[in-house]
C-alpha positions as CSV (number, residue, x, y, z in Angstrom):
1,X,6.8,1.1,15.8
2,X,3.0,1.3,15.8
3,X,0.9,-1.6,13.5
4,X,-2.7,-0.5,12.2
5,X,-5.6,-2.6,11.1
6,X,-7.4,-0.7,8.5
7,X,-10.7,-2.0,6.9
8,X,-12.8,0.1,4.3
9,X,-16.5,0.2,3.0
10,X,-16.6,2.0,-0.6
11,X,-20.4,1.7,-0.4
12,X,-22.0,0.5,-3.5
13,X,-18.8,-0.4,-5.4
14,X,-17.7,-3.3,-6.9
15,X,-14.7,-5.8,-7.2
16,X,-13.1,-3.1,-9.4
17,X,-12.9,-0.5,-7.3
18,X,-11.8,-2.7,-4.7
19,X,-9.0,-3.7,-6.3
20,X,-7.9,-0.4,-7.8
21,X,-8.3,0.5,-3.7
22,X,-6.0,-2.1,-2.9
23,X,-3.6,-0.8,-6.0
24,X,-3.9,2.9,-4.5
25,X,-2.8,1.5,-0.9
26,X,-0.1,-0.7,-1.8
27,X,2.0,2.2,-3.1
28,X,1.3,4.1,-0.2
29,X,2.9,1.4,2.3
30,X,-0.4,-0.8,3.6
31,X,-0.6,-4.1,2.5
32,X,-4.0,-6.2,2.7
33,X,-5.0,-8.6,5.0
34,X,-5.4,-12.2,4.5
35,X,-7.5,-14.1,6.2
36,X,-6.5,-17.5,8.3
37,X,-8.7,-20.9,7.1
38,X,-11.1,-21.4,9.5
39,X,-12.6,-25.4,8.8
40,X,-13.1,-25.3,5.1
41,X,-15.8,-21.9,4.8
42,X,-13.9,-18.5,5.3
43,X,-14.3,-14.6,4.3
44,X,-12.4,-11.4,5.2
45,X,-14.5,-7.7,4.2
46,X,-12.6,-6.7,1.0
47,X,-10.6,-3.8,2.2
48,X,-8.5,-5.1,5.3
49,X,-5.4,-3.8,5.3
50,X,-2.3,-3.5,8.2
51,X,0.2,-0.7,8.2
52,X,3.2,0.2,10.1
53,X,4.5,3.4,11.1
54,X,7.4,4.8,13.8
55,X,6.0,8.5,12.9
56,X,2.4,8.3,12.0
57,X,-0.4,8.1,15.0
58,X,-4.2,6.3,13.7
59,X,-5.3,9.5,13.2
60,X,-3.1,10.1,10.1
61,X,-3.1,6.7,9.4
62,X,-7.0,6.8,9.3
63,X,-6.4,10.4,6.6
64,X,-4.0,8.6,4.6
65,X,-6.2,5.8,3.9
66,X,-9.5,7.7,3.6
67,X,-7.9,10.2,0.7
68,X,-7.4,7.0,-1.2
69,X,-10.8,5.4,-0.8
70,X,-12.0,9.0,-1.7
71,X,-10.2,9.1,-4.7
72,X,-12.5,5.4,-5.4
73,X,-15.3,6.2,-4.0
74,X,-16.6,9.5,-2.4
75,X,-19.1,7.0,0.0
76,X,-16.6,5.9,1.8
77,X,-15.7,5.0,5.3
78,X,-12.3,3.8,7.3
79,X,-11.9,2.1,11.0
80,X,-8.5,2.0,12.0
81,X,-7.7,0.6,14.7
82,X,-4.0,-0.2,16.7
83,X,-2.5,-3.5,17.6
């Protein structure tokens, strides 16, 4: 089984669209990202996401996630990379 780190830039969008992101993504089998405390000051990008797949290489993974950011915002950009 392969993991995936997947983080995503809308461009100029806002909390909303990250979270209807996040919604969109869920159902589609990524989860999001949280980030460990470092001291007491901490901050993960808004879009980080893992996903796991025994089929899919990162270059679906990478479609998959950018038809739903797409469907947010049409400025938007994926990195995926593997674990």
């Amino acid at each position: 089984m392969a993991d995936f780190n997947v983080m995503i830039n809308l461009g100029k969008a806002d909390l909303d669209d990250y979270l209807l992101l996040a919604k969109t993504l869920r159902k589609s089998g990524f989860s999001e990202t949280k980030a460990a405390q470092v001291a007491a000051d901490y901050r993960l990008l808004p879009a980080s996401f893992r996903y796991s797949s025994t089929t899919e290489d990162m270059t679906a993974v990478r479609e998959k996630a950018l038809k739903s950011a797409k469907n947010v915002s049409s400025a938007a950009m994926v990195l995926v990379s593997e674990c």
